[in-house]
Every structure is written in C-alpha cells, then in structure tokens.
KOLVEXRO-982706 format. One record per residue (C-alpha): x, y, z; residue in three letters. Coordinates in Angstrom, 3 decimals, decimal comma, padded with zeros to 6 digits. Layout:
{x=X y=Y z=Z code=ALA}
...
This chain:
{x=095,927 y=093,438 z=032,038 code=UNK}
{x=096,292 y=091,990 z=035,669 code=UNK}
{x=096,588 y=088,483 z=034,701 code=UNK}
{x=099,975 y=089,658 z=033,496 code=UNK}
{x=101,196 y=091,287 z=036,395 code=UNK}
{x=103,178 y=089,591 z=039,182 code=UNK}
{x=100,431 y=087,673 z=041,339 code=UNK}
{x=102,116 y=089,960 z=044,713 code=UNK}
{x=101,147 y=092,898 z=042,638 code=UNK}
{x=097,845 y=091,841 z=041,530 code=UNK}
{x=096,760 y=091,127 z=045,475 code=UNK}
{x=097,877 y=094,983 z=046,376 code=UNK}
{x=095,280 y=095,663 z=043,766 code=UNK}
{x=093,062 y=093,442 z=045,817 code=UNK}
{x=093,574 y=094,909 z=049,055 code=UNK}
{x=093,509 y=098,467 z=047,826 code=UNK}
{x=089,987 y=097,465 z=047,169 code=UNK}
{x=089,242 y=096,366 z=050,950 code=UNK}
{x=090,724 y=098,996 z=052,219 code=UNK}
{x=088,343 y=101,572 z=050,223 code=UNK}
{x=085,531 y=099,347 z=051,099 code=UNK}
{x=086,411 y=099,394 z=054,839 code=UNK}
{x=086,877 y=103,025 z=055,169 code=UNK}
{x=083,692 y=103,709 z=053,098 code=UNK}
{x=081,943 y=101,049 z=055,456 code=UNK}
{x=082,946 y=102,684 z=058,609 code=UNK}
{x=081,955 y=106,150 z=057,445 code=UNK}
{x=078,325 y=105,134 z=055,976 code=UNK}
{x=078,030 y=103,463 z=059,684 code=UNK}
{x=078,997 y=106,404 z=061,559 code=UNK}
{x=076,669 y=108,641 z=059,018 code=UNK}
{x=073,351 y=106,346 z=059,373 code=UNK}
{x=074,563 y=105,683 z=063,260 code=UNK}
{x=072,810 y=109,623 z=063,311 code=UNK}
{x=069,466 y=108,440 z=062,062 code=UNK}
{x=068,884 y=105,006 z=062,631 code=UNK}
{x=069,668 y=102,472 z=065,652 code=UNK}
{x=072,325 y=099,783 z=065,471 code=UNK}
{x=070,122 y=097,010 z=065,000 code=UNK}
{x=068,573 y=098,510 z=062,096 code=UNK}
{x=071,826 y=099,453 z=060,457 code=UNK}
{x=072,614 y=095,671 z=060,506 code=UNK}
{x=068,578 y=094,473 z=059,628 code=UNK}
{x=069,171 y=096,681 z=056,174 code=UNK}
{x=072,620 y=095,264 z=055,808 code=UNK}
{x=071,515 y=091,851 z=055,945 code=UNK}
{x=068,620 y=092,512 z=053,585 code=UNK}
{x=070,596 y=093,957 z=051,002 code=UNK}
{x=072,994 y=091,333 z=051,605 code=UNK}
{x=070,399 y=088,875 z=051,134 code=UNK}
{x=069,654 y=089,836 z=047,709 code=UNK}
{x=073,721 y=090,251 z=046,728 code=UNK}
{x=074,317 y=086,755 z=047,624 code=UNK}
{x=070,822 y=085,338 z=046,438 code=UNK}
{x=072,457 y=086,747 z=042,729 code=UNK}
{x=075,671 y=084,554 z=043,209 code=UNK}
{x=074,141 y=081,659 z=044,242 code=UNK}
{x=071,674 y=081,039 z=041,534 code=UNK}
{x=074,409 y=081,915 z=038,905 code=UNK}
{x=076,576 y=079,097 z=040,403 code=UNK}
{x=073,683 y=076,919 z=041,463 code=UNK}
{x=071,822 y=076,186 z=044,398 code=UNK}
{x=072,813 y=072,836 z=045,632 code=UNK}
{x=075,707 y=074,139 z=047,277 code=UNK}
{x=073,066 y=075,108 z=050,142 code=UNK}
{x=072,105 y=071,796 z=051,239 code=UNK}
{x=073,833 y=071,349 z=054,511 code=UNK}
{x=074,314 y=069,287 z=057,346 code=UNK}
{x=075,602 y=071,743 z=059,889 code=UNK}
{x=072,665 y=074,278 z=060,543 code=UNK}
{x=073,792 y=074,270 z=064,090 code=UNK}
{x=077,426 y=075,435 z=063,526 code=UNK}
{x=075,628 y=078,283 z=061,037 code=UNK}
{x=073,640 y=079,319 z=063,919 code=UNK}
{x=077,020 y=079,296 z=065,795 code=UNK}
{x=079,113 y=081,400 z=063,790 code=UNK}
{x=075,955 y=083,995 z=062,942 code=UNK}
{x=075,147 y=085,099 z=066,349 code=UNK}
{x=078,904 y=085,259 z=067,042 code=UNK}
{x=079,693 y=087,734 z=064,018 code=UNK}
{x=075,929 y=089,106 z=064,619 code=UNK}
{x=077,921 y=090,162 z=068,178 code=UNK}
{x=080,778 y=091,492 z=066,397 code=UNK}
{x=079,127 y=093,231 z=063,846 code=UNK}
{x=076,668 y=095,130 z=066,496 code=UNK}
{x=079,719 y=095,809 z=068,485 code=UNK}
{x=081,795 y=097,309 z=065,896 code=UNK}
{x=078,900 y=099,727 z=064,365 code=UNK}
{x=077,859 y=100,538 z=068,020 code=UNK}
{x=081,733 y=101,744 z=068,472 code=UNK}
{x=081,358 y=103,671 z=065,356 code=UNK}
{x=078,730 y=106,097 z=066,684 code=UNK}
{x=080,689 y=107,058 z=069,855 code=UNK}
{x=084,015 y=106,534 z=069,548 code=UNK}
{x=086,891 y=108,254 z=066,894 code=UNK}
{x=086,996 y=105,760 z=064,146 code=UNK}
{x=090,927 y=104,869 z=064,467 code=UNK}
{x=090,253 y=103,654 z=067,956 code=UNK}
{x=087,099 y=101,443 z=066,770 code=UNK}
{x=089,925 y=100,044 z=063,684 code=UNK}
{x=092,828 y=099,698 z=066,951 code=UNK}
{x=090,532 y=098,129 z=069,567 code=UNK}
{x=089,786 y=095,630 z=066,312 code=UNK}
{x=093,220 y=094,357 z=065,765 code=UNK}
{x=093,103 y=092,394 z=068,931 code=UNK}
{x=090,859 y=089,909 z=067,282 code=UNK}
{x=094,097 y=087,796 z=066,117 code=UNK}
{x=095,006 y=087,577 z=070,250 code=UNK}
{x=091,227 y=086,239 z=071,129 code=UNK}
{x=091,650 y=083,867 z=067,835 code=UNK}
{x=094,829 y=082,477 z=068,822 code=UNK}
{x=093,509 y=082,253 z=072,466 code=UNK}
{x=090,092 y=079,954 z=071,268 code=UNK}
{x=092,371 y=077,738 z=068,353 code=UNK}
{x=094,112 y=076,624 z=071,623 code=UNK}
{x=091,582 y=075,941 z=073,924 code=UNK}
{x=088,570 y=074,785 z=071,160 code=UNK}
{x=091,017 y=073,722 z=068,683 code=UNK}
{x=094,150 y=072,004 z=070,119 code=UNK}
{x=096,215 y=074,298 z=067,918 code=UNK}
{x=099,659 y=074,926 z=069,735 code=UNK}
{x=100,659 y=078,538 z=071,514 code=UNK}
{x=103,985 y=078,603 z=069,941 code=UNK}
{x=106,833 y=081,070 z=071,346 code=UNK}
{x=105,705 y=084,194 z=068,390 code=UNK}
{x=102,172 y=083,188 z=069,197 code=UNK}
{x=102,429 y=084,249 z=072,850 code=UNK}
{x=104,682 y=087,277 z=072,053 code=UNK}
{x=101,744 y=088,349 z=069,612 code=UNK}
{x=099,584 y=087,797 z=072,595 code=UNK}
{x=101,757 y=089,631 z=075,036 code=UNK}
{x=102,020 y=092,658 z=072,636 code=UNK}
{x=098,509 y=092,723 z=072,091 code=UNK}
{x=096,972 y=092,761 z=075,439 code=UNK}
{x=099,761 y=095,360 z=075,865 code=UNK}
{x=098,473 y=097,518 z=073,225 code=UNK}
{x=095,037 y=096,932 z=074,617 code=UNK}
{x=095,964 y=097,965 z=078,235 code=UNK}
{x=097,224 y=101,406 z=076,268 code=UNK}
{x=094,364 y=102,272 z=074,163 code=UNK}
{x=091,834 y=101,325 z=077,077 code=UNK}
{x=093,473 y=102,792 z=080,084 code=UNK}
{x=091,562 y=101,243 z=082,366 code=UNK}
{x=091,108 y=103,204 z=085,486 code=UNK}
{x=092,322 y=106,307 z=084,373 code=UNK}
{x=088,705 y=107,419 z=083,444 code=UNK}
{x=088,933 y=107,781 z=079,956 code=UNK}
{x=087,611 y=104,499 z=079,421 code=UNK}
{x=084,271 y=105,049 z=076,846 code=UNK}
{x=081,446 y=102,143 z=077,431 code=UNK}
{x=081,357 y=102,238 z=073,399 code=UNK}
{x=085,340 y=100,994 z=073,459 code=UNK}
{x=084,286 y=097,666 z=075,160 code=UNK}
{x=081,300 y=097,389 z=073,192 code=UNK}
{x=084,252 y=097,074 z=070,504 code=UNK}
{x=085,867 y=094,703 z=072,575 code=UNK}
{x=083,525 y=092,483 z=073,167 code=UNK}
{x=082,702 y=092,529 z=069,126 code=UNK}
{x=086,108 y=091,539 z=068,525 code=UNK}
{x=085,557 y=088,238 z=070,530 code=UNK}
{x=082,702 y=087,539 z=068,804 code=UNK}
{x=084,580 y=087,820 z=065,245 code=UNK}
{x=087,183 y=085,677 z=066,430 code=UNK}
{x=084,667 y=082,956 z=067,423 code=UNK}
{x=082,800 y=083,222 z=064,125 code=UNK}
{x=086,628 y=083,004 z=062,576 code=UNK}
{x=086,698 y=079,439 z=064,162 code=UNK}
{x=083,725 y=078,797 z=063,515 code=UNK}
{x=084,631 y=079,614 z=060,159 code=UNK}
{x=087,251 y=077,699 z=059,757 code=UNK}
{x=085,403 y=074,192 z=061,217 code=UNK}
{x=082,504 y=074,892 z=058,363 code=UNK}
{x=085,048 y=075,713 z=055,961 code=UNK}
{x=085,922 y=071,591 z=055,336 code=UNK}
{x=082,166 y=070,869 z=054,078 code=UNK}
{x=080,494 y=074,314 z=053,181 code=UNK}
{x=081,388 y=076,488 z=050,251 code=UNK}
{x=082,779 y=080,098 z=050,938 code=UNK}
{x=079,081 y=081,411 z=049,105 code=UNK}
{x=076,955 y=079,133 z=051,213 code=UNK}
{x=079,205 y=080,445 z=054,565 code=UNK}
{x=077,779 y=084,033 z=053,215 code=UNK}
{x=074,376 y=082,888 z=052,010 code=UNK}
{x=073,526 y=081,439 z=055,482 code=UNK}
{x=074,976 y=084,684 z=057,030 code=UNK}
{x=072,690 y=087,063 z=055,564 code=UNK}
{x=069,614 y=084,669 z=056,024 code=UNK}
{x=070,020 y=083,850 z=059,477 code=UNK}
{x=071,409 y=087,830 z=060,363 code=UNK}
{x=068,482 y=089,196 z=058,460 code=UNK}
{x=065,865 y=088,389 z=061,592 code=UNK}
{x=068,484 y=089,012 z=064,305 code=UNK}
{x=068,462 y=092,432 z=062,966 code=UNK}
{x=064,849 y=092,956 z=062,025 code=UNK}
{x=063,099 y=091,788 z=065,367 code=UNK}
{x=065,211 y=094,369 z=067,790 code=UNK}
{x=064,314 y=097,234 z=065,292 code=UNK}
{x=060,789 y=096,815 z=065,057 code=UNK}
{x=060,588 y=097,466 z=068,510 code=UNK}
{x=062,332 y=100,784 z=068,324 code=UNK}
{x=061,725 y=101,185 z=064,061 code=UNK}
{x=062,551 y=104,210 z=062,596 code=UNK}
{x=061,674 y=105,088 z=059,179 code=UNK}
{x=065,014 y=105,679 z=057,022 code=UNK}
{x=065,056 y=109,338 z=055,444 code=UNK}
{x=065,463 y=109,649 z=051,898 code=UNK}
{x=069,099 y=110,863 z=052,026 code=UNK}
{x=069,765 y=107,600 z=054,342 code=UNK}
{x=068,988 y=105,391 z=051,164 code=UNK}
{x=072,621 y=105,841 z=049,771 code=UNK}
{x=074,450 y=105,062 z=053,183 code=UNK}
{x=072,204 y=101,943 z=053,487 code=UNK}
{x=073,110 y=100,719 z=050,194 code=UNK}
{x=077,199 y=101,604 z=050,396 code=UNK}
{x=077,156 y=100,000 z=054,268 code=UNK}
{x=075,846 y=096,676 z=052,604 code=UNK}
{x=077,779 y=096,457 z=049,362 code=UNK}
{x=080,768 y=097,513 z=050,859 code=UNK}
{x=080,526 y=094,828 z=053,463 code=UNK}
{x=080,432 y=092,573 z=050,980 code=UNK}
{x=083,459 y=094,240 z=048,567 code=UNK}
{x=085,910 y=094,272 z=051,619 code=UNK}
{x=085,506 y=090,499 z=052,459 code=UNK}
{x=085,579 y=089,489 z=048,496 code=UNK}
{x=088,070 y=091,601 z=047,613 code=UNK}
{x=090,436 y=090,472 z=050,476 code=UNK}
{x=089,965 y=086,738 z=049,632 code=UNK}
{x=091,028 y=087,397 z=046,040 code=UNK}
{x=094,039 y=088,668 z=047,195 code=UNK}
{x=095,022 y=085,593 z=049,748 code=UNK}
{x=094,068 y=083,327 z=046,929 code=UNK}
{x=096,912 y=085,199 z=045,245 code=UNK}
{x=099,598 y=085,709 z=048,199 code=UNK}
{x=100,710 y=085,061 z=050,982 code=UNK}
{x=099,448 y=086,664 z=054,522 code=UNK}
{x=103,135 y=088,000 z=055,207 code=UNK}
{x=101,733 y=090,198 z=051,786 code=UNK}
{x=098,288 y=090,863 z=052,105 code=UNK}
{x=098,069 y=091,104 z=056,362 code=UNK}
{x=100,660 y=094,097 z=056,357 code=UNK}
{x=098,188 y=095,828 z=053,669 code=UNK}
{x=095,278 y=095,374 z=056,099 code=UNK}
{x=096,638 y=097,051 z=058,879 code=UNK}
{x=097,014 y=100,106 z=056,883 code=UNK}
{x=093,673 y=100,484 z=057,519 code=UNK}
{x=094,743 y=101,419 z=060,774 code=UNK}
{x=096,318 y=105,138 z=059,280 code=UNK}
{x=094,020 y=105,725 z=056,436 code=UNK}
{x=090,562 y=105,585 z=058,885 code=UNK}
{x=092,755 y=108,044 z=061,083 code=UNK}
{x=092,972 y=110,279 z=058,193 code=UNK}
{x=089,366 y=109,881 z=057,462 code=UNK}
{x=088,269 y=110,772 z=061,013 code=UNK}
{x=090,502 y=113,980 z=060,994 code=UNK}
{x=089,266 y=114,686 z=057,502 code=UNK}
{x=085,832 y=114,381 z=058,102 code=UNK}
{x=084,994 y=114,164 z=061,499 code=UNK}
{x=087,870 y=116,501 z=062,991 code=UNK}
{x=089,195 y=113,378 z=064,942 code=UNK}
{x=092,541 y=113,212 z=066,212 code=UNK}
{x=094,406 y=109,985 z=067,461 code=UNK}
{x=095,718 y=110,399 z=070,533 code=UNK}
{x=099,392 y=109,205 z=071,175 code=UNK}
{x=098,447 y=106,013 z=073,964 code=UNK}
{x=096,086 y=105,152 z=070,806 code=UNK}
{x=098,914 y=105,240 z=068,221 code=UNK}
{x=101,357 y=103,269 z=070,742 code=UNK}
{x=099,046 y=100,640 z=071,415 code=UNK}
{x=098,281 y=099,804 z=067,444 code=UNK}
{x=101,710 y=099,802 z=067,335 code=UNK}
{x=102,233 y=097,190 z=069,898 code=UNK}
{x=099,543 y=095,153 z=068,336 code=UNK}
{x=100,354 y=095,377 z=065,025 code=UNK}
{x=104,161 y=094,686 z=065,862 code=UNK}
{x=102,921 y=091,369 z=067,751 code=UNK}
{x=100,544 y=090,362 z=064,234 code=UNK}
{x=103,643 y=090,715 z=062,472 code=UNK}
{x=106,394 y=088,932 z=064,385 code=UNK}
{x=103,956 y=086,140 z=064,254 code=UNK}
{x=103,302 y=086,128 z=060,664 code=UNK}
{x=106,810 y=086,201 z=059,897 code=UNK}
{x=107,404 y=083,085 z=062,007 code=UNK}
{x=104,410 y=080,695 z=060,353 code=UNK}
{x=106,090 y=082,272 z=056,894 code=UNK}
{x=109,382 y=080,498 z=057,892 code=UNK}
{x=108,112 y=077,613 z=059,225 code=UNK}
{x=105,964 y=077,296 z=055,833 code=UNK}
{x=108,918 y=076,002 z=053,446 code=UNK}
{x=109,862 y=073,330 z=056,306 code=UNK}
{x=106,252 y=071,861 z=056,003 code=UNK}
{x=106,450 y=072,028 z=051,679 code=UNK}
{x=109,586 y=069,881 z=052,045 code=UNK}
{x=107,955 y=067,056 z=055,077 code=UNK}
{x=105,543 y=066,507 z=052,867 code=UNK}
{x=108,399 y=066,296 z=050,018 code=UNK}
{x=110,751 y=064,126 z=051,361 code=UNK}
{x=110,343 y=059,942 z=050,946 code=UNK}
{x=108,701 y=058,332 z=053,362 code=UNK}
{x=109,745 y=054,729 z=054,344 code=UNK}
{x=107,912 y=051,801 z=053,801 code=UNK}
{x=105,557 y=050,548 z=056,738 code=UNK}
C-alpha cells in the first residue's frame, strides 16, 4: 500500500504520474495541432475541463466559489490563457524538447515579477539561476543566427504569461481554495477559447475525439498529480523529477516524430536546469534556519 511507503517514495509515484500526463499532453496537442486551430484545442480543453471540475466541486460543495476577487481571476486566466496558447502553438511547429526547454525559463520570469510585484528579495542563487537561464535561453534561441522559429517565441512569450498567472496564483492562494483557483479557470478560459474559434471553426473528425479528451484530462492529471506529490516532499525532491520531462519528451519526439535535439538545445536545458537547481538547493538550506527562528524564545515586549 502507499500509505506505507516512505512519503519521498510515495511523491516519485506522484510525479511519475505528471510526467506521463505531460508527455501524453504534448503529443495529443501536436496530433489535434493537424486538424484543428489553437484556439479550439484550448475551447475543448476548457469545456471538458469544465465538466471535470464541475464533478469535484459539487462532491466537496459549492460554497467554496463565492469570492471576492473576480478581478485577480480574470488576472491570472488571461495570463495562463497566454501561456497555454503559446505553449500548444509551439507544439505544432517546433520539436517538442525545445517547446519543454524554452519552458523551463518560466522560474527566471517568476523570480523576475516576485521582485518587482512582490517585494520578494533577488538573493545571490536567485540571480545565478537567472544568469544561467537567460544563458540557456541565448543558446536554444540563437538569436541572429537565423535559426530562430517565430513558434519558439510564441513559447517564450507563453512562459511569461505562466509565470504571471504563478503570482497571480500565489496572491489568490491566501483566500481561494486550490478547486475554486481551477473552477474559475475553466469557466472564464472556456469563452476565451470558444469566441476566436468560431470565427475560424472547424468541425473535429471522429478520430480527433480521443486526442480532445486525453489533451483535457491530462491537463488536469499533470497539475493534480504534481500537487500530491509537494504535499508529500519537498521541491529539492519533486522539482528534479519535473525536469526529467525535459529527456523523456526528447525521446518521444525521436520516437514518434523522428525529432532530434540538437546539441545548443541540450546545452542550454542544461544551463537552465543547473541554475533551477543551485537555487533550490539554497532555499532547502536556508529552510531549517527559518524552522528554528520561529523555534527559538522570543523575549518579552
């Protein structure tokens, strides 16, 4: 049974989980990306997505909805709404390792808005994360060397938008529960991606109806699946895991799509990913200095 294994062990479980549901995500993406538009890929998600959520919330009760903040909703939905277009849109043109790479610099832009939106301090590992990062950027991009695909900043620019829905996120996160975060996604998304695609509609094809249904439940599988498993560890655990992602979609690509990562790709991930790391390792020591501030006595006032 898992609620006898080590809670480390249990989270790999977790994040084995999101990993399968990313890759399977980015594959239905790039399969419907053949038949139907972007905007209708994320209109069907959100629908679908709709109905998932509706389920959860009636089972653990609707007054969880009532909010205050409709305007930070709106906020954080047309920010991820961004990401999420940008990300499938990369999908259809681009190999899907370099769509996964470009990704990973969505830690540098969400360091870069905690400081300026949030106050949070730029520590030393925080700007070597953000120095290795742009690095790793500079490589996979190449800008001016004429390589550079409009689909890669498409990807870029999503990855701004998911680190502004990640603060966003994060300021909703005090009042709202994690179910009426995801409720108010899909609902607000749903029109975002319905208006767009009636202008250009295409009428799914019968063998379409499977990758519509995996892109939505997987979305929803990846993000569940990783918060069970940083309920149960740490990030200095469960980060690491994600950015295997990173080699397994390259695998898929060359499996599938006969897609192979190109060596300024595969030094720039690594760049990024060693900058995500150094960082993590540094908020993991500081972590036992906060447990024992908050331990220690404090004198009377």
């Amino acid at each position: 049974m898992l609620k006898d294994r080590h809670p480390a062990l249990v989270a790999a479980f977790w994040m084995t989980g999101a990993l399968f549901s990313f890759m399977a995500m980015a594959v239905s993406g790039r399969e419907l990306s053949q038949d139907l538009t972007t905007f209708q890929i994320l209109f069907f998600r959100s629908l679908i997505g709709v109905l998932l959520i509706g389920a959860l919330v009636a089972r653990s009760g609707w007054a969880q909805l009532k909010t205050n903040r409709a305007g930070g909703h709106l906020m954080r939905n047309i920010a991820h709404f961004g990401g999420q277009y940008g990300w499938f849109y990369g999908l259809a043109f681009i190999p899907l390792a370099e769509v996964i790479a470009i990704e990973f610099t969505t830690p540098i832009w969400t360091a870069l808005l905690a400081w300026m939106v949030l106050g949070e301090r730029l520590t030393l590992p925080r700007l070597t994360a953000l120095v290795f990062g742009i690095s790793g950027l500079l490589l996979i991009l190449r800008p001016g060397m004429g390589s550079l695909h409009p689909a890669a900043l498409a990807v870029l620019a999503g990855a701004v938008g998911y680190a502004i829905s990640y603060i966003q996120t994060k300021s909703l996160s005090a009042s709202e529960t994690p179910l009426c975060i995801l409720f108010y996604m899909t609902m607000m998304q749903l029109p975002f991606g319905l208006v767009p695609s009636l202008m250009d509609w295409k009428t799914p094809e019968l063998n379409s109806l499977p990758w519509i249904l995996l892109v939505a439940v997987t979305a929803m599988s990846a993000h569940y699946c990783m918060a069970r498993a940083f309920k149960l560890a740490d990030a200095t655990v469960v980060v690491p895991m994600d950015f295997m992602r990173l080699p397994l979609i390259a695998v898929v690509g060359y499996l599938f799509y006969e897609e192979v990562i190109d060596l300024p790709v595969a030094l720039g991930a690594g760049l990024m990913l060693a900058g995500n790391l150094i960082n993590i390792r540094a908020e993991q020591r500081k972590a036992p200095l906060r447990t024992e501030a908050l331990k220690a006595p404090r004198s009377p006032e």
